[in-house]
N, CA, C and O atoms as a GROMACS GRO file, in nm:
protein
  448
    1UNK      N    1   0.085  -0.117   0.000
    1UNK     CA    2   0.000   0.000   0.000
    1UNK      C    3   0.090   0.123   0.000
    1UNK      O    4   0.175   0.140   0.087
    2UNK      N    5   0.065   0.226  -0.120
    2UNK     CA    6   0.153   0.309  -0.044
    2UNK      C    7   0.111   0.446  -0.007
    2UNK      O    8  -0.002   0.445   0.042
    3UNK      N    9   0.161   0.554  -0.013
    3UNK     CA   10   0.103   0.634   0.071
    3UNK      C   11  -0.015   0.756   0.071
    3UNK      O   12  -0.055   0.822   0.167
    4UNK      N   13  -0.052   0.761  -0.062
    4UNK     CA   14  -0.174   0.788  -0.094
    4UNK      C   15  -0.260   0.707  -0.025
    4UNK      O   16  -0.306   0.745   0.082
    5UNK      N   17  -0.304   0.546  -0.096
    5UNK     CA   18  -0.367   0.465  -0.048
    5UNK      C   19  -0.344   0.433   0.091
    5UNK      O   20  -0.413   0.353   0.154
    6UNK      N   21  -0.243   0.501   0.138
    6UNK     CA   22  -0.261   0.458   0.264
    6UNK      C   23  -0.334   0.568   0.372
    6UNK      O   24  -0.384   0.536   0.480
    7UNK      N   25  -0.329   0.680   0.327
    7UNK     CA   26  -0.423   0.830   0.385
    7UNK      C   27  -0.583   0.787   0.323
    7UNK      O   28  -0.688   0.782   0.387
    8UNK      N   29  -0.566   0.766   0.208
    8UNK     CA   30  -0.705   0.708   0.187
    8UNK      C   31  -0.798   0.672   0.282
    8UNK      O   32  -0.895   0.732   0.328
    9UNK      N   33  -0.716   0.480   0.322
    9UNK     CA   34  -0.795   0.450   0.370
    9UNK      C   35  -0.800   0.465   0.519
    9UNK      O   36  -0.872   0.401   0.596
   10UNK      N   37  -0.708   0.564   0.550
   10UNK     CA   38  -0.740   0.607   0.707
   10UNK      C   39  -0.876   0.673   0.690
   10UNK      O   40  -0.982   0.646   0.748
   11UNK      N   41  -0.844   0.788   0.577
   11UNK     CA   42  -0.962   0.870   0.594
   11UNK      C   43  -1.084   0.795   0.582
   11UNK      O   44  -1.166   0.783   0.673
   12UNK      N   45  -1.090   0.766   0.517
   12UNK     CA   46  -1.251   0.670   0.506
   12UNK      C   47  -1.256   0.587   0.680
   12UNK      O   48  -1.328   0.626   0.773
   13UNK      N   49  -1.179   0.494   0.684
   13UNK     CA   50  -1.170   0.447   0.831
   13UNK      C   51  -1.265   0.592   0.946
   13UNK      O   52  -1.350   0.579   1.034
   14UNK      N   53  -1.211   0.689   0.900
   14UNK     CA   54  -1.195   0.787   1.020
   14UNK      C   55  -1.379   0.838   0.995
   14UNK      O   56  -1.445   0.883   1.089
   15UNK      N   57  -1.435   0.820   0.861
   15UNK     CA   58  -1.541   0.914   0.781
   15UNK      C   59  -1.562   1.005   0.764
   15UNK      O   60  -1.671   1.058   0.785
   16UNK      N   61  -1.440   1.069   0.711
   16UNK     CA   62  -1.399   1.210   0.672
   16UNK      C   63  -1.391   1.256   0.530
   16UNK      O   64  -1.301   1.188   0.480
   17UNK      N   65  -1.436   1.331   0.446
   17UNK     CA   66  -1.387   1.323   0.312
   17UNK      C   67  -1.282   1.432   0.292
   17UNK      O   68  -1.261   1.518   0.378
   18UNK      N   69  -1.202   1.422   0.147
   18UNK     CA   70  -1.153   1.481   0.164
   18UNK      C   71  -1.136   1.626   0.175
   18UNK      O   72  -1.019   1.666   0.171
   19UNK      N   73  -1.230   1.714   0.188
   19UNK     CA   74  -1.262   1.875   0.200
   19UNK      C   75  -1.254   1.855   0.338
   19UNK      O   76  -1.165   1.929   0.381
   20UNK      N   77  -1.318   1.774   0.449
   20UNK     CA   78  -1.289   1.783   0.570
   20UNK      C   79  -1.164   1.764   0.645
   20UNK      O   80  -1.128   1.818   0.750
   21UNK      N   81  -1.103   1.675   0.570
   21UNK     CA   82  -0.948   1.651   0.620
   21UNK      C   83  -0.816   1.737   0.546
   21UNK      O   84  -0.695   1.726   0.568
   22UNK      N   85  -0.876   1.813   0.467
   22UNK     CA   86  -0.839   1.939   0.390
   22UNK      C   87  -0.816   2.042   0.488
   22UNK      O   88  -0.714   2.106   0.515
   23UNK      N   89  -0.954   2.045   0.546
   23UNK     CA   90  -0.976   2.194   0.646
   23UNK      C   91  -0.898   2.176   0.762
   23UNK      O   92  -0.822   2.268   0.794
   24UNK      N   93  -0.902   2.075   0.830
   24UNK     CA   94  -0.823   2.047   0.933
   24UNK      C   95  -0.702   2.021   0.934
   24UNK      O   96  -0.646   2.017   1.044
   25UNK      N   97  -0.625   1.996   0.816
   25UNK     CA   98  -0.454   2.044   0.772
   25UNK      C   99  -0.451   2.124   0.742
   25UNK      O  100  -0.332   2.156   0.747
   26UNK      N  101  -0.526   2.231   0.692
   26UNK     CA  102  -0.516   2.356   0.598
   26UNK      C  103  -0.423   2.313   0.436
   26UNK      O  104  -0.320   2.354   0.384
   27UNK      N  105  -0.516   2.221   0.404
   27UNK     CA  106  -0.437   2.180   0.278
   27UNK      C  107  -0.598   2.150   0.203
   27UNK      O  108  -0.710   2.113   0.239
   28UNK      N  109  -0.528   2.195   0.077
   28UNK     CA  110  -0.680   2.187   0.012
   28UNK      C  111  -0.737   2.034  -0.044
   28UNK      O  112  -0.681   1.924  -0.036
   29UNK      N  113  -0.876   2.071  -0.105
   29UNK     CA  114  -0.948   1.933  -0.132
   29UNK      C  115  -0.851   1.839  -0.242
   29UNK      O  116  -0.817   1.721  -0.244
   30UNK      N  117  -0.824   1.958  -0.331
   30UNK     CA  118  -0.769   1.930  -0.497
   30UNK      C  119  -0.598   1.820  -0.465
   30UNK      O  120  -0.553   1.737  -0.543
   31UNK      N  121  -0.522   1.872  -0.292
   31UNK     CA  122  -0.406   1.825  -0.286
   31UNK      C  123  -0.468   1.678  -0.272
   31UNK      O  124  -0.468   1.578  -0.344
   32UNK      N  125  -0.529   1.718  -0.130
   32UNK     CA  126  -0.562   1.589  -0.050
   32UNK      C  127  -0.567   1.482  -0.198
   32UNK      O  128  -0.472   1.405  -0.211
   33UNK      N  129  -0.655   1.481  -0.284
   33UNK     CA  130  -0.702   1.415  -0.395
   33UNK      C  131  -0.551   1.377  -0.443
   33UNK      O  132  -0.514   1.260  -0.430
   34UNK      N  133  -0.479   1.458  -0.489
   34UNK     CA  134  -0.332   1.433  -0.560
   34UNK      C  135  -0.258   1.348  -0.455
   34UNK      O  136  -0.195   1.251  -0.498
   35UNK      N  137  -0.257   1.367  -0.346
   35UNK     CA  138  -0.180   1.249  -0.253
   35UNK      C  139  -0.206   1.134  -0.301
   35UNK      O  140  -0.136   1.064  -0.373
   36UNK      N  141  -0.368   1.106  -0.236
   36UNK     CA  142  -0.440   0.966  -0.256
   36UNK      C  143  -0.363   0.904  -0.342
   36UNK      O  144  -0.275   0.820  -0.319
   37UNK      N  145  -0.428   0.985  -0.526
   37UNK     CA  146  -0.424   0.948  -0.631
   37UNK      C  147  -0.299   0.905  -0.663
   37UNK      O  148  -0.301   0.838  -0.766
   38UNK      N  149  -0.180   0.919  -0.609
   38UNK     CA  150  -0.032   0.892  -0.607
   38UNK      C  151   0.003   1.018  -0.761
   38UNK      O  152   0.079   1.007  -0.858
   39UNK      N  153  -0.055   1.086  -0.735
   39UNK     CA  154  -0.033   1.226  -0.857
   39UNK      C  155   0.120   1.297  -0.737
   39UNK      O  156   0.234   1.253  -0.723
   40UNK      N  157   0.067   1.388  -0.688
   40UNK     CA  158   0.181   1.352  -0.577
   40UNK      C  159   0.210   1.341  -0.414
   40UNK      O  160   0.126   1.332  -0.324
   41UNK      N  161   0.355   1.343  -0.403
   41UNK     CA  162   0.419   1.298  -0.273
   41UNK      C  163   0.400   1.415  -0.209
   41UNK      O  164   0.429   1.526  -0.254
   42UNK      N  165   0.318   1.375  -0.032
   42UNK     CA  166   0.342   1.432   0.096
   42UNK      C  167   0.481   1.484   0.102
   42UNK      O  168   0.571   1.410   0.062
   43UNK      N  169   0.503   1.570   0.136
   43UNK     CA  170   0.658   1.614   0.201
   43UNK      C  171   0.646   1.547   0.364
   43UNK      O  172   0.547   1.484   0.402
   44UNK      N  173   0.724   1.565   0.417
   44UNK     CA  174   0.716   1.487   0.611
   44UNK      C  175   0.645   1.600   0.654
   44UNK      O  176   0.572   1.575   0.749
   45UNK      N  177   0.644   1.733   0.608
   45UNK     CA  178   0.596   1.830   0.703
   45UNK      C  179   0.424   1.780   0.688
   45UNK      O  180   0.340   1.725   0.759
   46UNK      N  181   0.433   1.845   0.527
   46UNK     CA  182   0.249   1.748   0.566
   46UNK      C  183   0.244   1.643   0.601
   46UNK      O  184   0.198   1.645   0.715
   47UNK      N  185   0.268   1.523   0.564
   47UNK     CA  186   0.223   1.402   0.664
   47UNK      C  187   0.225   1.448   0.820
   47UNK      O  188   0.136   1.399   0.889
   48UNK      N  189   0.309   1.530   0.879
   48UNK     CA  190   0.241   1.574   1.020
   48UNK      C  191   0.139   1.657   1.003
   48UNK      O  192   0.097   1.699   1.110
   49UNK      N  193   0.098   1.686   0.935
   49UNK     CA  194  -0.050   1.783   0.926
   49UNK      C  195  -0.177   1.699   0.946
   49UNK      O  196  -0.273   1.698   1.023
   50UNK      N  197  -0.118   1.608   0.809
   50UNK     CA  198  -0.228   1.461   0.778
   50UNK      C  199  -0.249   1.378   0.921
   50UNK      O  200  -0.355   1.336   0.966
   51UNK      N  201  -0.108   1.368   0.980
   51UNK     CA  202  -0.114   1.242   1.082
   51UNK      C  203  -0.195   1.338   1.181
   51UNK      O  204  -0.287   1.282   1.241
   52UNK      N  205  -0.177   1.453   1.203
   52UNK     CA  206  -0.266   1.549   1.314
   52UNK      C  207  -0.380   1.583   1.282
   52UNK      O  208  -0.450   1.612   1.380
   53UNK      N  209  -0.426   1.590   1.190
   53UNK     CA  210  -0.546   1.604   1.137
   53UNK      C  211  -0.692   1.434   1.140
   53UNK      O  212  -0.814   1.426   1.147
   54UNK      N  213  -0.576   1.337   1.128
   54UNK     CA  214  -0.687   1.223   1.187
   54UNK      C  215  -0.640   1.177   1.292
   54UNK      O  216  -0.678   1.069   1.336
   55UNK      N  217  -0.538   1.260   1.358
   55UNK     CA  218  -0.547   1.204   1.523
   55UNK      C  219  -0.457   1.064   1.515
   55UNK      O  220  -0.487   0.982   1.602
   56UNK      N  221  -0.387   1.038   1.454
   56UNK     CA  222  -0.269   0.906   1.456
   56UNK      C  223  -0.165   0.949   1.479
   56UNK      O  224  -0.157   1.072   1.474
   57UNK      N  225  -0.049   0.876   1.511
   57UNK     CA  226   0.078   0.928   1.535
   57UNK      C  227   0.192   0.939   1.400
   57UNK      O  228   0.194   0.844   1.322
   58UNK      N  229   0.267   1.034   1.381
   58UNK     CA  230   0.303   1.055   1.237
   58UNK      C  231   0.391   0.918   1.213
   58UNK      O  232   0.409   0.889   1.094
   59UNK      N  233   0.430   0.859   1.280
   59UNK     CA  234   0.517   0.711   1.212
   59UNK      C  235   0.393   0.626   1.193
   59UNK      O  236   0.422   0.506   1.198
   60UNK      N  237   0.253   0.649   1.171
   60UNK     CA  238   0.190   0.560   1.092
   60UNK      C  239   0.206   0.519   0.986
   60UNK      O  240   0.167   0.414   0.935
   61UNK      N  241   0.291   0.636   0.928
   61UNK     CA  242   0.352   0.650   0.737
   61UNK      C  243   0.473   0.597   0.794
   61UNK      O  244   0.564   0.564   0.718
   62UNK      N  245   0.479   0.589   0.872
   62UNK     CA  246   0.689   0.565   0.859
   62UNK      C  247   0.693   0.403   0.763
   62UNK      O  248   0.605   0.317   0.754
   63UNK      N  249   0.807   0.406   0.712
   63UNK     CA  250   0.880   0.299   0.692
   63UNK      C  251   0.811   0.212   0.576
   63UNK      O  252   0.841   0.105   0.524
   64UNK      N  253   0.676   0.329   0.553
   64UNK     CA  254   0.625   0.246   0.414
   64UNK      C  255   0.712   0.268   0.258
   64UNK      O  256   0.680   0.225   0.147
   65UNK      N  257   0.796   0.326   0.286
   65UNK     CA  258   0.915   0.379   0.149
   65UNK      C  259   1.018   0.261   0.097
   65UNK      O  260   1.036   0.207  -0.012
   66UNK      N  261   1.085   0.247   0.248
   66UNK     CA  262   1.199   0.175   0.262
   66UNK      C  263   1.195   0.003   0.279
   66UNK      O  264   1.282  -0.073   0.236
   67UNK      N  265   1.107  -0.023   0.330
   67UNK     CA  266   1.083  -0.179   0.332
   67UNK      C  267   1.074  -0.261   0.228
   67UNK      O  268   0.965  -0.258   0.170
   68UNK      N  269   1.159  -0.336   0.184
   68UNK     CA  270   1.096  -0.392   0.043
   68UNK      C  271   1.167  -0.586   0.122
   68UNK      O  272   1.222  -0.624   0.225
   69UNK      N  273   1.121  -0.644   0.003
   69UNK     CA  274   1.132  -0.783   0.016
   69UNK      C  275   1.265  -0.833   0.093
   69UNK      O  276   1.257  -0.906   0.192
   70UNK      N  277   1.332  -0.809   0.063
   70UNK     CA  278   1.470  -0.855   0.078
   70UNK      C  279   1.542  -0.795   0.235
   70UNK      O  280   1.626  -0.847   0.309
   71UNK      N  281   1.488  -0.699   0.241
   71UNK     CA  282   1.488  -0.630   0.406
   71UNK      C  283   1.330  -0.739   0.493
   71UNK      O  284   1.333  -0.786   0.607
   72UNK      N  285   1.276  -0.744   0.446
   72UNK     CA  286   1.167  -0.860   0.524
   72UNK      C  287   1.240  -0.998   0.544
   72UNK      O  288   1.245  -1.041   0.659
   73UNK      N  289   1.297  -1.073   0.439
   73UNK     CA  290   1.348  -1.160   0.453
   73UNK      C  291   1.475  -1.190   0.556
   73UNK      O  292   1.471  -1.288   0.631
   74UNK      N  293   1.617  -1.075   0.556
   74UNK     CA  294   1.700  -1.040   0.623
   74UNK      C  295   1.668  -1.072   0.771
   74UNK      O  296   1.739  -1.141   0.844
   75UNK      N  297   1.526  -0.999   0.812
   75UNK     CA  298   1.517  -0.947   0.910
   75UNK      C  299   1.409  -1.124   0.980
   75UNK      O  300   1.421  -1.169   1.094
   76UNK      N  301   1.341  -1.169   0.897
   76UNK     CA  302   1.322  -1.277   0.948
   76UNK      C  303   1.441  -1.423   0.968
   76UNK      O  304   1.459  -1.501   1.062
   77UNK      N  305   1.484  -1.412   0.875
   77UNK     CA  306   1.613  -1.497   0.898
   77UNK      C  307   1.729  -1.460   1.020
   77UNK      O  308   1.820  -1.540   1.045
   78UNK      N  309   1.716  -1.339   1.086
   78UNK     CA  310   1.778  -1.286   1.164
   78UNK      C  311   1.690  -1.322   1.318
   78UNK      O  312   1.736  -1.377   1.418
   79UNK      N  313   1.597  -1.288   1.304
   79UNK     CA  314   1.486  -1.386   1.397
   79UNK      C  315   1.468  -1.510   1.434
   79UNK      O  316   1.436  -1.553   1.545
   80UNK      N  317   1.506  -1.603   1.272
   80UNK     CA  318   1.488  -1.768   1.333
   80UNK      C  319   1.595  -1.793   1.400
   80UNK      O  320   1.582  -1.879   1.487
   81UNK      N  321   1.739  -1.725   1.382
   81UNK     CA  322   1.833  -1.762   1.491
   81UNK      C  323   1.799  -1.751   1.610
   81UNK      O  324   1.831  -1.842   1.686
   82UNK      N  325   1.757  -1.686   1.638
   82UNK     CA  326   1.747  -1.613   1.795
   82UNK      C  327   1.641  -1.697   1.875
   82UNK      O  328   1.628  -1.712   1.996
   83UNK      N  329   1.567  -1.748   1.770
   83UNK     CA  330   1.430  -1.775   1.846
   83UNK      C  331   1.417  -1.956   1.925
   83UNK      O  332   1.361  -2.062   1.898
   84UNK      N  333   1.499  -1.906   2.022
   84UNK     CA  334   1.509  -2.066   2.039
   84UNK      C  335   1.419  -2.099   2.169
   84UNK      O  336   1.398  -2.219   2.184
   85UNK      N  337   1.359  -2.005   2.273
   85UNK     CA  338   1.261  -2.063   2.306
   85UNK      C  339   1.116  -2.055   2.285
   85UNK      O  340   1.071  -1.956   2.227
   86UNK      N  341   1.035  -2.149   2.327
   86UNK     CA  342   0.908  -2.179   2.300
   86UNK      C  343   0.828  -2.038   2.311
   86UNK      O  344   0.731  -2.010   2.240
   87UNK      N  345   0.885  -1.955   2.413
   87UNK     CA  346   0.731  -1.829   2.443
   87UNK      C  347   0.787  -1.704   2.371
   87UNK      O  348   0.729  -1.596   2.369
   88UNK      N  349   0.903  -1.731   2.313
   88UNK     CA  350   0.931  -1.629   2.162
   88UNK      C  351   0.869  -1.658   2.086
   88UNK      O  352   0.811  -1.573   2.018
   89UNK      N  353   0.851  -1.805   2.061
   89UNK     CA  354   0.789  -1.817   1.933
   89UNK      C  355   0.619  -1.825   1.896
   89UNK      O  356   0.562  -1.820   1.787
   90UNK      N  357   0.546  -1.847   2.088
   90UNK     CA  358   0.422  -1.778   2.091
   90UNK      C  359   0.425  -1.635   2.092
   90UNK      O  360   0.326  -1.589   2.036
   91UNK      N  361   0.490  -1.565   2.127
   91UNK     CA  362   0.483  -1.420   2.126
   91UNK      C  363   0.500  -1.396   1.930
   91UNK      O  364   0.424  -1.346   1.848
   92UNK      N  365   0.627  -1.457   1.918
   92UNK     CA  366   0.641  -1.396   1.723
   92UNK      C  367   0.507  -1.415   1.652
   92UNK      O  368   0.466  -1.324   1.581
   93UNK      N  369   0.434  -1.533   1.667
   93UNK     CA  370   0.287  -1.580   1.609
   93UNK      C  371   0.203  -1.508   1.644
   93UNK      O  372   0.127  -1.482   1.550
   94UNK      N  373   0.172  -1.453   1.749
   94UNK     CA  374   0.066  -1.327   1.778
   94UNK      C  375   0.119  -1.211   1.730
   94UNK      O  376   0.042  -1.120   1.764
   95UNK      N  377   0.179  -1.183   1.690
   95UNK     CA  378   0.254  -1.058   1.655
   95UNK      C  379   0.182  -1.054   1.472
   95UNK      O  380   0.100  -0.982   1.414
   96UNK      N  381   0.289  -1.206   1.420
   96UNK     CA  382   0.232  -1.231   1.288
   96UNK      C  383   0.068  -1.236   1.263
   96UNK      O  384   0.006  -1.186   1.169
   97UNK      N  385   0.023  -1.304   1.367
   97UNK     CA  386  -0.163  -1.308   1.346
   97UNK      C  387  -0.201  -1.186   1.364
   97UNK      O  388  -0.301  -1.158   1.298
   98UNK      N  389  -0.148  -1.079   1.446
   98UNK     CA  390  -0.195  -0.989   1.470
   98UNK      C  391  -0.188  -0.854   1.337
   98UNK      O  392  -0.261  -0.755   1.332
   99UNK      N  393  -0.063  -0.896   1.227
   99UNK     CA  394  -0.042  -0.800   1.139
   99UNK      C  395  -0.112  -0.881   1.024
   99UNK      O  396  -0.129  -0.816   0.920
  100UNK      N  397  -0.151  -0.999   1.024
  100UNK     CA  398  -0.212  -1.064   0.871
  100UNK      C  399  -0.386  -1.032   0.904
  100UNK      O  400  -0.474  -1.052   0.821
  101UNK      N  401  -0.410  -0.978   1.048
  101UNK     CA  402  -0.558  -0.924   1.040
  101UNK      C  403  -0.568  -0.766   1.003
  101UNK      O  404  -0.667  -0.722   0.944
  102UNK      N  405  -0.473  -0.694   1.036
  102UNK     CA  406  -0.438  -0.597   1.000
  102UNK      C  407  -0.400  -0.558   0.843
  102UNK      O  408  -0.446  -0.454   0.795
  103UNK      N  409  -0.333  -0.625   0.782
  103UNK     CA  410  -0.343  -0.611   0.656
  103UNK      C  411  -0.481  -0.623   0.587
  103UNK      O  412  -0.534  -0.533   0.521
  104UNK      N  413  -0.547  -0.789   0.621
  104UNK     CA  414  -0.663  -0.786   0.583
  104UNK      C  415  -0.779  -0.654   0.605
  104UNK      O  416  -0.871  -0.637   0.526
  105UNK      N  417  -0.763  -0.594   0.688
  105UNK     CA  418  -0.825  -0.499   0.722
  105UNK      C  419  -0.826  -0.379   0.642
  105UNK      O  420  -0.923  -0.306   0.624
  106UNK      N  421  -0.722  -0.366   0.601
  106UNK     CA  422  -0.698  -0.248   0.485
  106UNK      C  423  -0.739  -0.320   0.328
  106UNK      O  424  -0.798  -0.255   0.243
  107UNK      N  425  -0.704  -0.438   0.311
  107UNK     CA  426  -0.774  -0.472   0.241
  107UNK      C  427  -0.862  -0.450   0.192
  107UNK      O  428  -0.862  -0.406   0.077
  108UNK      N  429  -1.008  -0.480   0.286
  108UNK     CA  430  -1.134  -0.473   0.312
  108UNK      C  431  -1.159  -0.306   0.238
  108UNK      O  432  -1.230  -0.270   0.144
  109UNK      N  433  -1.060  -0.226   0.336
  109UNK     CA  434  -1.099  -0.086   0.312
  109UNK      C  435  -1.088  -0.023   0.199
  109UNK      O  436  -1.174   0.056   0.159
  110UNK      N  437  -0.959  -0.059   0.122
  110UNK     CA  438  -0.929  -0.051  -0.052
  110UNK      C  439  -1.074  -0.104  -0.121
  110UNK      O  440  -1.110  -0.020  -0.202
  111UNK      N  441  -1.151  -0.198  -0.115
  111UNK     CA  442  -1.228  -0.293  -0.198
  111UNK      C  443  -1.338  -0.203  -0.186
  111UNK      O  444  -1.449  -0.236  -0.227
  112UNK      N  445  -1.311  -0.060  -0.117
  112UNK     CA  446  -1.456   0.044  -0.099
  112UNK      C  447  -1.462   0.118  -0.221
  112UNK      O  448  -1.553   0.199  -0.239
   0.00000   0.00000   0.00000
């Protein structure tokens, strides 16, 4: 998801359109729209406008740029070492169940 779609579907989450979440960054309807649309990129200053404007904390956007496959993989293979007892590896599984409902969830919200 990236970061259009990802203000998107906060906003909808939140039931705001975008003239309302406009007014409350002081950024207009026409931007808000160009974010979404991936026409264009937030600078960090607005995304703190955006993240203050629906009340989330601004590293909700973090780290959606930089993550790609090969940093996921790294970082799990760096994990199975470590993970040698049993209530790491119930804790890692709630963690994982807890982000594959979460994805699904945005899911859901895109399919609007």
């Amino acid at each position: 998801m990236n970061i259009g779609e990802k203000i998107k579907a906060l906003r909808k989450q939140k039931g705001i359109t975008q003239t309302e979440l406009g007014k409350k960054c002081q950024i207009s309807q026409v931007q808000i729209a160009r974010y979404e649309n991936g026409v264009n990129r937030p600078s960090q200053k607005v995304l703190k406008k955006i993240a203050s404007g629906m009340e989330v904390p601004v590293n909700f956007f973090d780290d959606i740029y930089s993550i790609n496959d090969d940093t996921l993989d790294a970082e799990y293979d760096r994990l199975k070492k470590v993970l040698v007892k049993d209530e790491y590896k119930f804790v890692l599984s709630k963690i994982f169940n807890s982000l594959y409902l979460t994805c699904q969830a945005e899911m859901s919200l895109n399919d609007d």
